[in-house]
MOPAC internal coordinates of N, CA, C and O (Angstrom, degrees):
PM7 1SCF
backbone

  N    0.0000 0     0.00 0     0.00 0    0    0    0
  C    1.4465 1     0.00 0     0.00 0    1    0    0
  C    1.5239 1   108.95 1     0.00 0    2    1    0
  O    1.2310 1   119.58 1   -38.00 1    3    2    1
  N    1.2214 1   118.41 1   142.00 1    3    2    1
  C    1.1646 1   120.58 1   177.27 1    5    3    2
  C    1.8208 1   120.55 1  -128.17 1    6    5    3
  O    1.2310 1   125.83 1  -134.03 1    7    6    5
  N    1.3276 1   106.41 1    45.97 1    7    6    5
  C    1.2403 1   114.40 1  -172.40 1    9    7    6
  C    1.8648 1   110.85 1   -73.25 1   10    9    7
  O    1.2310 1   116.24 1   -50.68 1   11   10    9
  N    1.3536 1   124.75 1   129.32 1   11   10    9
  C    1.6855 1   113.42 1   148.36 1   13   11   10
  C    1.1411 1   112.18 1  -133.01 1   14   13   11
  O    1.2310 1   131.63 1   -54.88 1   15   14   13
  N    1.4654 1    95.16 1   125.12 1   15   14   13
  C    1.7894 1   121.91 1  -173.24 1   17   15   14
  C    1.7990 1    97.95 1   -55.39 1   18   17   15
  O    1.2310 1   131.13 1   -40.17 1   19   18   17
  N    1.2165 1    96.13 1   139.83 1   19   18   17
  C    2.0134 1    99.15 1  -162.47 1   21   19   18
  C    2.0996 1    74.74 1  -130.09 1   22   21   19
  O    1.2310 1   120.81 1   -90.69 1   23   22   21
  N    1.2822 1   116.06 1    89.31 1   23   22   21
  C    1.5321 1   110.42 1   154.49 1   25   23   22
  C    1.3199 1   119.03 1   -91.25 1   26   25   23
  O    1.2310 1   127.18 1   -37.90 1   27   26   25
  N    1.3611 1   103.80 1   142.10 1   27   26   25
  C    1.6850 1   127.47 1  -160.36 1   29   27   26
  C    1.9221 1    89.76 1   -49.63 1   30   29   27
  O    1.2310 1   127.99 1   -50.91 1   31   30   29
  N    1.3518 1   102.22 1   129.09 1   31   30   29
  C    1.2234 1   102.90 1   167.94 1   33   31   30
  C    1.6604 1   126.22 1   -71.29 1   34   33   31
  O    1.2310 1   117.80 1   -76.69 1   35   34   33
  N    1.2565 1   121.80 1   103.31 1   35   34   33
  C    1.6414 1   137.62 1  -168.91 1   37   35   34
  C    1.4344 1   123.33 1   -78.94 1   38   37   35
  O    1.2310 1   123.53 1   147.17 1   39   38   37
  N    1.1687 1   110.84 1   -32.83 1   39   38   37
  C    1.7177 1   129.57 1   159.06 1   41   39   38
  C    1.3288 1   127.23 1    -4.07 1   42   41   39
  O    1.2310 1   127.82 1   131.87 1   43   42   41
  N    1.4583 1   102.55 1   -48.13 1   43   42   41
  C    1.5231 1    92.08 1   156.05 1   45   43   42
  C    1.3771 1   133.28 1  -126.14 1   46   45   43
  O    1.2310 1   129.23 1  -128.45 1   47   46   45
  N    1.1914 1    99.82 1    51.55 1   47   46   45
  C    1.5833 1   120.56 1   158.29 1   49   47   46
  C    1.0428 1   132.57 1  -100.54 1   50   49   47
  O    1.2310 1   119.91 1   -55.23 1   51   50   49
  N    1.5023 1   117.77 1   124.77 1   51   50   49
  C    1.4781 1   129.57 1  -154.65 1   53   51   50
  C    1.6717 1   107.71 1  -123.65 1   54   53   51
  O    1.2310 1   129.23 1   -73.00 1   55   54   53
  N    1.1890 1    99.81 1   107.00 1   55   54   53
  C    1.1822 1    95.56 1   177.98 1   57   55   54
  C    1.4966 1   120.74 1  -104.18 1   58   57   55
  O    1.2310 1   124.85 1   -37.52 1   59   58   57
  N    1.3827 1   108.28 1   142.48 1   59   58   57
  C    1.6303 1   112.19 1  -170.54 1   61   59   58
  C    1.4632 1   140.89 1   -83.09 1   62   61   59
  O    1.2310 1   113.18 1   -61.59 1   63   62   61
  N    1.0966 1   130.50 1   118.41 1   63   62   61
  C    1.3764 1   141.70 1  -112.47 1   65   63   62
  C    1.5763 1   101.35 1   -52.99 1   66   65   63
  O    1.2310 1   120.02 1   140.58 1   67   66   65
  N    1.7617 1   117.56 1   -39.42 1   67   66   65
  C    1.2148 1   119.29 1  -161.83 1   69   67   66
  C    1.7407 1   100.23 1   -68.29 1   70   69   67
  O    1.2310 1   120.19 1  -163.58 1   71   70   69
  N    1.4506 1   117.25 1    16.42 1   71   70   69
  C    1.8920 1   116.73 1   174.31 1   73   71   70
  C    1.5405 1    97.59 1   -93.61 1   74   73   71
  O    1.2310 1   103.52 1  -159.83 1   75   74   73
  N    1.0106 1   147.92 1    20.17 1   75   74   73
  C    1.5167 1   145.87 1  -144.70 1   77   75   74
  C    1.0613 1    82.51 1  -102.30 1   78   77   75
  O    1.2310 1   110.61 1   137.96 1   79   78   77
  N    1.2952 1   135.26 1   -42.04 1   79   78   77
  C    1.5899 1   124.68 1  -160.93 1   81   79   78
  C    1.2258 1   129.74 1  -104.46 1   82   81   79
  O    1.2310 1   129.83 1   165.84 1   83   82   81
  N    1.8838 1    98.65 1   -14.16 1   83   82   81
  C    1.5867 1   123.59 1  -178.52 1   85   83   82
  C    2.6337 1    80.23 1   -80.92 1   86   85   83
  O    1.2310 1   126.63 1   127.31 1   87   86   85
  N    0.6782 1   104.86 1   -52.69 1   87   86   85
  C    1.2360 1   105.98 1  -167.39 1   89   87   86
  C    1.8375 1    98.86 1   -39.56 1   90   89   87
  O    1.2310 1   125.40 1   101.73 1   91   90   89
  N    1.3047 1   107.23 1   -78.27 1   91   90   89
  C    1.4494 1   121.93 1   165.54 1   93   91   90
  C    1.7291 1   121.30 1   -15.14 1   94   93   91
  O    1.2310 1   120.61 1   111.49 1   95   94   93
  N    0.6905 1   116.44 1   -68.51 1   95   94   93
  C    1.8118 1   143.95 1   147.56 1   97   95   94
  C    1.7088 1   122.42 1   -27.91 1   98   97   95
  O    1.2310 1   137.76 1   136.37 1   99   98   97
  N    1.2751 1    83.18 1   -43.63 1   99   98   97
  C    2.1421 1    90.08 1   173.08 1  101   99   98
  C    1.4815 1   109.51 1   -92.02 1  102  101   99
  O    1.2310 1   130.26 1   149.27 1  103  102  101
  N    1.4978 1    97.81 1   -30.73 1  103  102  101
  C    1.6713 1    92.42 1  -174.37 1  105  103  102
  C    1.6175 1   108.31 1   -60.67 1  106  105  103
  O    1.2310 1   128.77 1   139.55 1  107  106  105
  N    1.5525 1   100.72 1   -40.45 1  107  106  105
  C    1.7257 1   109.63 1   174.24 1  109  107  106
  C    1.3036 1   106.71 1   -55.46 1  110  109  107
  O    1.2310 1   118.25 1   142.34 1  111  110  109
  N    0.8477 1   120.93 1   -37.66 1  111  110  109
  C    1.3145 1   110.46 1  -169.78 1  113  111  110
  C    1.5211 1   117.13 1   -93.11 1  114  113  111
  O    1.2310 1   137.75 1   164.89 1  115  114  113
  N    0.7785 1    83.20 1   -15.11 1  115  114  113
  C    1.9019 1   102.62 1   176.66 1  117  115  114
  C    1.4734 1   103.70 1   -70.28 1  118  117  115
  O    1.2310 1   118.90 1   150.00 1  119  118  117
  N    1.6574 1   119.69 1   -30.00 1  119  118  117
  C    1.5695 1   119.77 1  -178.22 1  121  119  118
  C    1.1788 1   101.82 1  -102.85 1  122  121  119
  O    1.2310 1   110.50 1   160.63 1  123  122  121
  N    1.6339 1   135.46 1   -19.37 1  123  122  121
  C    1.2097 1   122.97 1  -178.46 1  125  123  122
  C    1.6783 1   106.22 1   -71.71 1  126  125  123
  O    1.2310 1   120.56 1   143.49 1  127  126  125
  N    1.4483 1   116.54 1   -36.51 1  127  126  125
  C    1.2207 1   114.23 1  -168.77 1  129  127  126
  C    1.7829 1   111.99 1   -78.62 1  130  129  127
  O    1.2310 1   123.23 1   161.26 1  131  130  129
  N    1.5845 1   111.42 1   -18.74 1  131  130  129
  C    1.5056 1   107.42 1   172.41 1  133  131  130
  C    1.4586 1   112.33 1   -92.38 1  134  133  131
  O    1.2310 1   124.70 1   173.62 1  135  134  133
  N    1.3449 1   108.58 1    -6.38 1  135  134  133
  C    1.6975 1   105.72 1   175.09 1  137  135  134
  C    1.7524 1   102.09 1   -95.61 1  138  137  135
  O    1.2310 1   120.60 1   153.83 1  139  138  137
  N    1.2145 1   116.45 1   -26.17 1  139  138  137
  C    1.6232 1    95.39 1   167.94 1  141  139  138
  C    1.4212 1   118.03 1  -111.48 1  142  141  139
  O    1.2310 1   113.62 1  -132.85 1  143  142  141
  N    1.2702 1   129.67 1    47.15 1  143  142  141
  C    1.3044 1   160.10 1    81.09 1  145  143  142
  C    1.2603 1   136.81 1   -26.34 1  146  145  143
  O    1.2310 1   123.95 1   138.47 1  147  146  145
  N    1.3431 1   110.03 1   -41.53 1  147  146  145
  C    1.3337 1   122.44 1  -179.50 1  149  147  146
  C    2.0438 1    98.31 1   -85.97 1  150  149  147
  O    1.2310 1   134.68 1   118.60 1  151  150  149
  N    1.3735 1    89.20 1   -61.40 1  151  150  149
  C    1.5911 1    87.56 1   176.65 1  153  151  150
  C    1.9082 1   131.07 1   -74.56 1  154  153  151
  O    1.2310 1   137.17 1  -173.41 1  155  154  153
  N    1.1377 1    84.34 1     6.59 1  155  154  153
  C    1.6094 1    91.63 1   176.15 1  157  155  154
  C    1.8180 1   103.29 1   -97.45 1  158  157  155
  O    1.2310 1   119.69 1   156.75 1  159  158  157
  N    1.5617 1   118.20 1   -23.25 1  159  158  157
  C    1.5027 1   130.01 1  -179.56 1  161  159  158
  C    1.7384 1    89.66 1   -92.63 1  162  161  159
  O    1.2310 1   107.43 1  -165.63 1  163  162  161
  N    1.0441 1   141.04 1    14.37 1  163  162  161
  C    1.3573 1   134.29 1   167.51 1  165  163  162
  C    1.5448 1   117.71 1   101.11 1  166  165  163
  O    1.2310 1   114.22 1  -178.53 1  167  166  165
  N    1.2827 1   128.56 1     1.47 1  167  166  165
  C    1.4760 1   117.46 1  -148.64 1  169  167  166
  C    1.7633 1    82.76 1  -109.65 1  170  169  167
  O    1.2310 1   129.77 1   -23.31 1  171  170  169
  N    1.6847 1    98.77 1   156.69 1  171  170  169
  C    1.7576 1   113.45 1   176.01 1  173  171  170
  C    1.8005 1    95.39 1  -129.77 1  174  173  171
  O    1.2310 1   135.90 1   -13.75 1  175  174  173
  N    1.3109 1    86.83 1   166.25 1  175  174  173
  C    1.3723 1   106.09 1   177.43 1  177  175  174
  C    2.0342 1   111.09 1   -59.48 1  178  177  175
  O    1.2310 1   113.20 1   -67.71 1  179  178  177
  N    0.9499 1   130.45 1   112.29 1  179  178  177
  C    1.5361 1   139.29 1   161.73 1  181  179  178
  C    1.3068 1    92.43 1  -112.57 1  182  181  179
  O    1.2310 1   126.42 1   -20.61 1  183  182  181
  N    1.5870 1   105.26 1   159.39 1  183  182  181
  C    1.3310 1   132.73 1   176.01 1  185  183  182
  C    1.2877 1   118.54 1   -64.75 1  186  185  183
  O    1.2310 1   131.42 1   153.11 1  187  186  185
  N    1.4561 1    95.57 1   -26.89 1  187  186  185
  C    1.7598 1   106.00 1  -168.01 1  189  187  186
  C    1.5507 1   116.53 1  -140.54 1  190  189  187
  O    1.2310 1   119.29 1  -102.27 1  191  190  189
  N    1.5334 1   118.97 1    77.73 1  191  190  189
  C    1.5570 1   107.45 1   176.42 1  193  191  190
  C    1.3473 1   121.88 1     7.41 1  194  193  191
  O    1.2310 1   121.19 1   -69.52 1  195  194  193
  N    1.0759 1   115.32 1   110.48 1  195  194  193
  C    1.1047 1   124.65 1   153.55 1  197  195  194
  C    1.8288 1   144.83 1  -132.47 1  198  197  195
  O    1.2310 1   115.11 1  -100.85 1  199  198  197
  N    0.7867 1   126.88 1    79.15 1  199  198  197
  C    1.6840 1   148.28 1  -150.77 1  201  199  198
  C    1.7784 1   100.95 1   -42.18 1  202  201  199
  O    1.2310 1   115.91 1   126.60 1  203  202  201
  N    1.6384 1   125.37 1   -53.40 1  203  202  201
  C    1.2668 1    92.19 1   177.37 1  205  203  202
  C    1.3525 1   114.07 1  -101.50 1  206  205  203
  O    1.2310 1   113.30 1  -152.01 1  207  206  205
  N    1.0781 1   130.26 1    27.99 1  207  206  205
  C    1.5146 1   140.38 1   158.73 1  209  207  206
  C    1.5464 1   114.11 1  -101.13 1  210  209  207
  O    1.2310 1   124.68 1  -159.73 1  211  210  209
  N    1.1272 1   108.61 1    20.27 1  211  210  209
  C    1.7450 1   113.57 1  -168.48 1  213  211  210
  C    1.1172 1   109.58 1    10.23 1  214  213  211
  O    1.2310 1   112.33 1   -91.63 1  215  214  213
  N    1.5095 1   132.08 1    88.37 1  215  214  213
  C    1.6230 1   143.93 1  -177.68 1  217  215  214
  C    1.9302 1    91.20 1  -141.15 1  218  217  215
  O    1.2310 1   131.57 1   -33.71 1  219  218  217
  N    1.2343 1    95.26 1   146.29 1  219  218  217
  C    1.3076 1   113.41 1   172.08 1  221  219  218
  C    1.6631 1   110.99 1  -144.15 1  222  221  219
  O    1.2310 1   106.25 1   -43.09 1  223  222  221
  N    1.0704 1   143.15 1   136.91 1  223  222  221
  C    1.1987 1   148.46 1   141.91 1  225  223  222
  C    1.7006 1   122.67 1   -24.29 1  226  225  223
  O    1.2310 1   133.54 1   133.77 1  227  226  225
  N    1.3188 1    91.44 1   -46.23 1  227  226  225
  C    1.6146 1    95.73 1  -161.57 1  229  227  226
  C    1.6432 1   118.17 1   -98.86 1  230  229  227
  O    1.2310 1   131.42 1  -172.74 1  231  230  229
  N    1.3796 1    95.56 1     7.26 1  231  230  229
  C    1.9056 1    98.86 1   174.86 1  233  231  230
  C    1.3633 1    88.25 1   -82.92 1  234  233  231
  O    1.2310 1   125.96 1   -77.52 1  235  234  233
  N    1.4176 1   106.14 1   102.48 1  235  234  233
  C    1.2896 1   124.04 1   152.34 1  237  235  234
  C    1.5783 1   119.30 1  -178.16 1  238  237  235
  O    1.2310 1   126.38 1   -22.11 1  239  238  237
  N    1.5648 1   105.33 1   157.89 1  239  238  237
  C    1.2416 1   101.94 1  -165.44 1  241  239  238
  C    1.5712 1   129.29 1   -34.40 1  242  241  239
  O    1.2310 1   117.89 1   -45.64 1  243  242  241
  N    1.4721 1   121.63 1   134.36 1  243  242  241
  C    1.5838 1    86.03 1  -173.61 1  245  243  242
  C    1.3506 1   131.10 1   -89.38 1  246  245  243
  O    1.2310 1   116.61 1  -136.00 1  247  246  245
  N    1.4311 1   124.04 1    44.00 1  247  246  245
  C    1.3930 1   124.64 1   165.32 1  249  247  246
  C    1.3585 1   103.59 1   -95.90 1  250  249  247
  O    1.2310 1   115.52 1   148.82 1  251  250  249
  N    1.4611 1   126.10 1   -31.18 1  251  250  249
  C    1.3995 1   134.51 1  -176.64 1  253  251  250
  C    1.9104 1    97.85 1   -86.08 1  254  253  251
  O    1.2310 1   112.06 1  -156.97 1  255  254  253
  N    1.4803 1   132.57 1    23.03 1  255  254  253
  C    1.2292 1   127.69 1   143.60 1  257  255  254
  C    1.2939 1   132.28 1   -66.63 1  258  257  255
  O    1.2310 1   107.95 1   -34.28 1  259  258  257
  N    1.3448 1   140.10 1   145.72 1  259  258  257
  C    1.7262 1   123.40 1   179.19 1  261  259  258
  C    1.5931 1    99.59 1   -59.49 1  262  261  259
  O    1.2310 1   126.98 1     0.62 1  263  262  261
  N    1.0403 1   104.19 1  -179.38 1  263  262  261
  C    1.7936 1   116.75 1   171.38 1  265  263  262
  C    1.5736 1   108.12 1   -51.54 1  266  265  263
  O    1.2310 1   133.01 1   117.23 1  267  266  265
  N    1.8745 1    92.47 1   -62.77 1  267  266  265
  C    1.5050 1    94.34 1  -179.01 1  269  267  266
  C    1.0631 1   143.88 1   -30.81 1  270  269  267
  O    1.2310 1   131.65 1   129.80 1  271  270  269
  N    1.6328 1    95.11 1   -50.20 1  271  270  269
  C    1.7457 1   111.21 1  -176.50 1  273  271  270
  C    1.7284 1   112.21 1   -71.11 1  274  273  271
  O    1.2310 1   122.14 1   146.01 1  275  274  273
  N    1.4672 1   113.51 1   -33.99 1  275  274  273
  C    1.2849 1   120.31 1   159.81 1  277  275  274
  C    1.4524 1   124.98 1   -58.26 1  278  277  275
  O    1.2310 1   114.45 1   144.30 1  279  278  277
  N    0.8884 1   128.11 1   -35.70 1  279  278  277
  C    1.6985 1   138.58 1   147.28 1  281  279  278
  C    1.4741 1   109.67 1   -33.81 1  282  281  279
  O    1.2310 1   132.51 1   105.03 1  283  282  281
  N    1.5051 1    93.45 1   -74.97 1  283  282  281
  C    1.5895 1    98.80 1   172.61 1  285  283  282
  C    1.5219 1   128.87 1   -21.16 1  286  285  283
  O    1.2310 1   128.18 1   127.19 1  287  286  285
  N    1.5641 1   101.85 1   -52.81 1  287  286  285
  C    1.4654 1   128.53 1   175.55 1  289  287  286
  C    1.3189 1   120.61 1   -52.88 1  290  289  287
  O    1.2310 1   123.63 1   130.55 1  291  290  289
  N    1.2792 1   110.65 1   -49.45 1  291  290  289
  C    1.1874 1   141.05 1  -149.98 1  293  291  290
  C    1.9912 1    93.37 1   -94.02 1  294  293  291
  O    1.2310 1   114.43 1   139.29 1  295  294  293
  N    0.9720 1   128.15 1   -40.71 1  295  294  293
  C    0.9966 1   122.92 1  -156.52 1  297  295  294
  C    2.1136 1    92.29 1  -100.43 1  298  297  295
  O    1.2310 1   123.62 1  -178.96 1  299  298  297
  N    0.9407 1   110.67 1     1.04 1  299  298  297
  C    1.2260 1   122.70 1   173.20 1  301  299  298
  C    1.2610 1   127.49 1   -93.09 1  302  301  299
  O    1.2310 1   120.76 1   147.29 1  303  302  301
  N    1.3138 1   116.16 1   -32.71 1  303  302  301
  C    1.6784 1   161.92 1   141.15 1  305  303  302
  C    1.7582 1   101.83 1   -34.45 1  306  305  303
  O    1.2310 1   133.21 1   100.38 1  307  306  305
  N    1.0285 1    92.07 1   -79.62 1  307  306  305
  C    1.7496 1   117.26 1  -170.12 1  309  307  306
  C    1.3724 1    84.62 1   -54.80 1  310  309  307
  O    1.2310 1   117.66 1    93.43 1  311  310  309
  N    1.1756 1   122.07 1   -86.57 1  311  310  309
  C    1.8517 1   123.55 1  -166.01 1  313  311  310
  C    1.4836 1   102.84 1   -30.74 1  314  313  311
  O    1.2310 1   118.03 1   127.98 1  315  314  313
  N    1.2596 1   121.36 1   -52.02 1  315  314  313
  C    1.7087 1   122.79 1  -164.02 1  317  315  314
  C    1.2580 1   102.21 1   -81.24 1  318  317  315
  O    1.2310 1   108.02 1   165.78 1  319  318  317
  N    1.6188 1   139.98 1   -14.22 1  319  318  317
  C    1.2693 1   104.12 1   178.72 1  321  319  318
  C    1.8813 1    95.77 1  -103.73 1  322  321  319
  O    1.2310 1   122.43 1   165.57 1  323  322  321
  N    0.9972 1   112.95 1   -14.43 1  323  322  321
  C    1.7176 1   107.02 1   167.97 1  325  323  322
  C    1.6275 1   112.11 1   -68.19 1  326  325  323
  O    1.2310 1   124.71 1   145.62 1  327  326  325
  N    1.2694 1   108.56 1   -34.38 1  327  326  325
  C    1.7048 1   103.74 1   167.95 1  329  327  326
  C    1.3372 1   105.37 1   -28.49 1  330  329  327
  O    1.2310 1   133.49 1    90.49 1  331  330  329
  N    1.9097 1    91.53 1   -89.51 1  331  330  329
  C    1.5724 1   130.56 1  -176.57 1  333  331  330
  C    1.4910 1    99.43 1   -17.36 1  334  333  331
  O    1.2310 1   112.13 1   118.73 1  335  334  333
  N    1.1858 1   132.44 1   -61.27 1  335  334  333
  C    1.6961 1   152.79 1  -166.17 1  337  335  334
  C    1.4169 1   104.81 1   -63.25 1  338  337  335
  O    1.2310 1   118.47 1   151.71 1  339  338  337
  N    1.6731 1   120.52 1   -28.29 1  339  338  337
  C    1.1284 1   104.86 1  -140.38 1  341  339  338
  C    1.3175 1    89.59 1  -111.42 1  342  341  339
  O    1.2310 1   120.59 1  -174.66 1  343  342  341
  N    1.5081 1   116.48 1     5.34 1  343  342  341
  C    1.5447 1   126.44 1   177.48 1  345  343  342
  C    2.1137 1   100.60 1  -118.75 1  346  345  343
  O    1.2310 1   134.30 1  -138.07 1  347  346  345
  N    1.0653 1    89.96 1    41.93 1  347  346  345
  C    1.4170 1   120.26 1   163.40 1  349  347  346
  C    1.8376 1   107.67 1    58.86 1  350  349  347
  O    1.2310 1   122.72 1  -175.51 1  351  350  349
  N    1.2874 1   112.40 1     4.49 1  351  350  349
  C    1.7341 1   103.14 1   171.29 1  353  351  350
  C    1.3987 1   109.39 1   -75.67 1  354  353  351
  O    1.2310 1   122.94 1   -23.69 1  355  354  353
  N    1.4645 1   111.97 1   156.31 1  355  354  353
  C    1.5921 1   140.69 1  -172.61 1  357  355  354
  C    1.9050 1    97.84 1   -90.83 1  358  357  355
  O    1.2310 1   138.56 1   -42.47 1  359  358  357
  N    1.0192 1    81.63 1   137.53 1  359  358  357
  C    1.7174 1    98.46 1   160.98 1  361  359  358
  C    1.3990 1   127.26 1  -104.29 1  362  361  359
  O    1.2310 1   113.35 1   -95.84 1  363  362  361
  N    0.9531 1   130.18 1    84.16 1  363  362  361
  C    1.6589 1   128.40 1  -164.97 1  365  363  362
  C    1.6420 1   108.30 1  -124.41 1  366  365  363
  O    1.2310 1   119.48 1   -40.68 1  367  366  365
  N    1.6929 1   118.60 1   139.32 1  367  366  365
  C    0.9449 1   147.15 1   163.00 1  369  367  366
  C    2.0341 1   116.94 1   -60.68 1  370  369  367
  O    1.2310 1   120.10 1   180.00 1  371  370  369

């Protein structure tokens, strides 16, 4: 296979400060919706990934995530609403 993922270049998208919290908010939700995903396909929280024991580490609330994995979130968050933006829709409160 010779696939390379080409994501929309975002670089210069600026998003305005009062999104700080809409960002925060998706990332949560961004883990609530892959952890009951995860647990609706059968898998529970284990300490240690594990694929045919369907265990994951990270089904759990996401304040009790490391930083990282919240990053993770967050930067998934961030990418999708600069997409959205970057195909010219407004973000408004």
């Amino acid at each position: 296979m010779n696939y390379k993922p080409k994501p929309a270049d975002l670089s210069a998208v600026r998003l305005p400060d009062e999104i700080g919290g809409l960002v925060e908010s998706l990332a949560r939700n961004v883990h609530e919706v892959w952890a009951q995903g995860r647990i609706d396909d059968g898998w529970k929280y284990g300490e240690l990934r594990d694929d045919a024991k369907k265990t994951h580490p990270c089904i759990v609330p996401y304040e009790d995530l490391t930083e990282k994995e919240r990053d993770f979130d967050r930067r998934t968050a961030l990418s999708t609403i600069k997409f959205i933006m970057s195909l010219g829709y407004k973000i408004s409160k």
